[in-house]
C-alpha positions in Angstrom: 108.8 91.8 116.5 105.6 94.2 116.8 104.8 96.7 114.0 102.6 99.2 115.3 100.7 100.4 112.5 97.2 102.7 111.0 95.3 101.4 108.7 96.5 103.7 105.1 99.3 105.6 107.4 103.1 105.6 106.0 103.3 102.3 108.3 101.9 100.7 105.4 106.0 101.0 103.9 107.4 98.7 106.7 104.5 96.6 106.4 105.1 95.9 102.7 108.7 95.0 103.8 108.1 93.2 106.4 106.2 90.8 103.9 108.3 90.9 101.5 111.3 89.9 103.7 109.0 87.4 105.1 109.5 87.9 108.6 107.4 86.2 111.5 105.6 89.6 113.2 102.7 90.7 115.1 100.9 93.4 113.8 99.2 96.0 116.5 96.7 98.3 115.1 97.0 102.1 116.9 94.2 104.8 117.4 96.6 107.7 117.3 94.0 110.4 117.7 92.1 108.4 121.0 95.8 107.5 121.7 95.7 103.9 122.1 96.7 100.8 120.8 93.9 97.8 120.4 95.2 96.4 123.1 94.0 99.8 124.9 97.5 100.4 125.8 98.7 104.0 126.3 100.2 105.0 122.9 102.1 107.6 124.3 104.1 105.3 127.0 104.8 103.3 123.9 106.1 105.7 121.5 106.5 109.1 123.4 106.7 110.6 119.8 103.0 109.5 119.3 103.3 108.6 115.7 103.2 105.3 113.9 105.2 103.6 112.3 106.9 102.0 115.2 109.0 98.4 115.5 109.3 96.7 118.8 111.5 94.0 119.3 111.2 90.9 121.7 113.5 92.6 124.6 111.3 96.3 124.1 113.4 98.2 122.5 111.5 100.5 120.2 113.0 101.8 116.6 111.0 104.4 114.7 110.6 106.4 111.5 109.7 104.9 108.1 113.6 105.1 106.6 115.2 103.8 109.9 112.9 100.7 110.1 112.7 100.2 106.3 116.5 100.6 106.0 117.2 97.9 108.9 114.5 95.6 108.0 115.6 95.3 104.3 119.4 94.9 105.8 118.5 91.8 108.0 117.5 90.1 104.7 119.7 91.2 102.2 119.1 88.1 99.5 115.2 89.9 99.0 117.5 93.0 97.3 115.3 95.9 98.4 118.7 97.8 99.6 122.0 97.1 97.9 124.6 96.3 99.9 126.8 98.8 101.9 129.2 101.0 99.2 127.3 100.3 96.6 126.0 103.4 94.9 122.7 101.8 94.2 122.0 101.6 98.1 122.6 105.0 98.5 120.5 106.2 95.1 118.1 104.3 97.3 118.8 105.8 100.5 118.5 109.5 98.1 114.6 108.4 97.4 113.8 107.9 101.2 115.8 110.8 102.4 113.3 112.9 99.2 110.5 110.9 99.7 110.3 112.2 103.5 111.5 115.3 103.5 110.1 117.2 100.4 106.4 115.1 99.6 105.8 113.1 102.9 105.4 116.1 105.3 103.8 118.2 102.7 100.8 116.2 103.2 100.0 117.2 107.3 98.7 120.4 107.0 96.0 119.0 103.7 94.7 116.6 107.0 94.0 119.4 109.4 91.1 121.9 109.7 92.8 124.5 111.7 95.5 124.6 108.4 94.7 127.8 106.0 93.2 127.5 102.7 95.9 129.9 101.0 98.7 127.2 102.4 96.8 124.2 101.5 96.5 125.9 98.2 100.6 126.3 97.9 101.4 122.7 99.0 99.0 121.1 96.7 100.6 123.2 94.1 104.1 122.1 94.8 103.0 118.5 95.1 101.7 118.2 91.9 105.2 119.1 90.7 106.9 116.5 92.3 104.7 114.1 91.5 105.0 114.8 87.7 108.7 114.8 88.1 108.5 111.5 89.9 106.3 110.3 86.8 108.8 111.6 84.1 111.6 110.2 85.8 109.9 106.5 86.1 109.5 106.6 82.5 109.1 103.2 81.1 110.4 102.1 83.9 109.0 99.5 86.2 110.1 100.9 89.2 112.2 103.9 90.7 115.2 102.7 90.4 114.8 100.5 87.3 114.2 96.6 87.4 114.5 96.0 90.8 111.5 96.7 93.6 113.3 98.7 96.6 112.3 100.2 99.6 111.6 103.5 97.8 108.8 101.6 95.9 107.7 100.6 99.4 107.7 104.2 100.8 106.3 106.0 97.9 103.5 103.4 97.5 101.0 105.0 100.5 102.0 108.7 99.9 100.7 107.8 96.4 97.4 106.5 98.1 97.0 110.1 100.1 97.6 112.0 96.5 95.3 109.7 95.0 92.9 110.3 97.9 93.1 114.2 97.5 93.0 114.3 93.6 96.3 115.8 93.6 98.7 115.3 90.1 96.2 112.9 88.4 97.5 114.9 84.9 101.1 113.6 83.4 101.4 111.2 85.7 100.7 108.1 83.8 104.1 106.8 84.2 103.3 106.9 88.1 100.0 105.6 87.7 101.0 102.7 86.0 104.2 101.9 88.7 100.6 101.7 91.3 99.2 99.5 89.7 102.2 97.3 89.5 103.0 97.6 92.8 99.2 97.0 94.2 99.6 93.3 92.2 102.1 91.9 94.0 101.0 89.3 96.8 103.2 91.6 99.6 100.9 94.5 99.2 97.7 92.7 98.2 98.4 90.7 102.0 98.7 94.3 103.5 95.8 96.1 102.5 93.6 92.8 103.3 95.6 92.7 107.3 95.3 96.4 107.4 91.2 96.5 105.9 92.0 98.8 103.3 90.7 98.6 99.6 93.3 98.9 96.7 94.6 102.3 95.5 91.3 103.9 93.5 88.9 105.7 96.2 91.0 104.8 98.5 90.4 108.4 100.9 91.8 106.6 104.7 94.2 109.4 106.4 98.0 109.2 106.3 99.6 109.8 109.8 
């Protein structure tokens, strides 16, 4: 399998899984604003949607979006328990996080990237941001991660949009709870073997561009 990834981007989520599933991958590193991979291949014919994260597999076929590849990943490996097994309620408590995660906080962030975006909006998301991620910090609690003891794919998903709040200065008051769920997620070996692959530095000052 290829995982077509940037450097900070939300691809850093399957990455994570990828490692923590152990699987045997090649990671490919894509310039989404020059629109090429290393390899100087055409994004584009790759991934018509032009976005990363993206999962080939050996006969070409191409699966993307951070919850579809996360979700099928994570269900090739079940005994690594970062999704609970079909009819469970946990897996879909999990399932509720991504569905959240993507919908109401990851595409929030977009328009805080772009110059063209107006102040007055940029203003408003920030705003409602902040909330969320203060909710998401009272709801960790003592906690050691979202859904209690066990590290699941929301961990994995939530980990880089953390990184662009962090990046933007954005609910750094009453989150402690969250702050501290960073921390612990940046010392496992998994994500400590992603941000060296992807070049990143850990979490503080961290300001690289989500995509």
């Amino acid at each position: 399998m290829k995982l077509f990834y940037k450097p900070g981007a939300c691809s850093v989520a399957p990455h994570i899984v990828m490692r923590e599933c152990d699987f045997d991958f090649t990671l490919v590193r894509v310039d989404t604003a020059a629109g090429v991979t290393e390899r100087g291949e055409p994004w584009l014919e790759i991934n018509p949607r032009g976005q990363v994260p993206a999962l080939m597999f050996d006969d070409g076929t191409l699966l993307t979006e951070v919850a579809a590849i996360t979700q099928y990943l994570a269900d090739l490996k079940p005994d690594r328990q970062l999704l609970a097994e079909a009819g469970s309620l946990t897996r879909y408590q999990t399932l509720e996080w991504l569905s959240y995660l993507s919908s109401e906080i990851h595409k929030r962030f977009a328009p805080l990237f772009r110059k063209e975006a107006a102040d007055a909006y940029k203003s408003l998301l920030k705003l409602q941001l902040n909330q969320r991620f203060i909710d998401i910090s009272n709801q960790l609690g003592d906690k050691p991660w979202l859904q209690g003891s066990r590290f699941t794919l929301a961990d994995c998903y939530l980990y880089p949009i953390w990184r662009w709040a962090t990046a933007l200065k954005i609910a750094r008051e009453e989150t402690d709870a969250l702050q501290a769920w960073a921390a612990r997620v940046e010392a496992r070996p998994t994500v400590q073997a992603v941000l060296q692959a992807e070049g990143i530095e850990p979490l503080t000052g961290d300001e690289r561009r989500p995509q």
